[in-house]
C-alpha positions, -999 to 999 in steps of 0.1 A, spaced: 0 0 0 30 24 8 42 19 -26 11 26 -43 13 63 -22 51 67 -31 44 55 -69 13 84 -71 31 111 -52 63 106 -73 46 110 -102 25 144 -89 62 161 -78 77 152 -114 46 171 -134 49 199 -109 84 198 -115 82 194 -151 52 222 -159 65 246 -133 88 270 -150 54 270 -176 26 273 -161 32 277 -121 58 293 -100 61 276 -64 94 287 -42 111 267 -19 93 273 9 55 264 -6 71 237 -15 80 230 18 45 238 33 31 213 7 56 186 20 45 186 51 8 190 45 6 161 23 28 139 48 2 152 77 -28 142 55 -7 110 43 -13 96 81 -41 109 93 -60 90 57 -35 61 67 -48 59 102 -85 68 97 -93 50 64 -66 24 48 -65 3 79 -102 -4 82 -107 -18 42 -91 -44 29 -64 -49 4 -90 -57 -26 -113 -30 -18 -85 -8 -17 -68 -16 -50 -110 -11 -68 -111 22 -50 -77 38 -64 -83 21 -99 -115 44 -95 -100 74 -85 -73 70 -115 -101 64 -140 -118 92 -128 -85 115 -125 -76 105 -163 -113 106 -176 -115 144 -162 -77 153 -176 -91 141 -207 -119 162 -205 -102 189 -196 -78 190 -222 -105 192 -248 
């Protein structure tokens, strides 16, 4: 489960990283704030939600939030 976390915020710090000289300028210290707000909310979710569903359920319920994340990037590119 940890690596399913690492895999999807790795991949959210490389497109910031790779759009922000183009579209969005975040300094150091944002970036900093965002660091330690995400690893806050990271486990407090851990704690309050992952523990109490089960490994299948979890795996249906972030292949739904991917579908849904790429179905609205789709959309939104059009």
């Amino acid at each position: 489960m940890a690596a399913s976390y690492a895999t999807f915020a790795l991949v959210q710090l490389l497109t910031l990283f790779a759009f922000s000289g183009q579209q969005i300028r975040i300094g150091f210290y944002e970036q900093a704030s965002y660091a330690v707000v995400a690893s806050l909310f990271f486990v407090l979710a851990d704690e309050t939600f992952y523990l109490n569903i089960g490994q299948n359920k979890y795996q249906r319920l972030f292949s739904v939030f991917l579908a849904m994340s790429g179905i609205l990037l789709i959309a939104r590119s059009l």
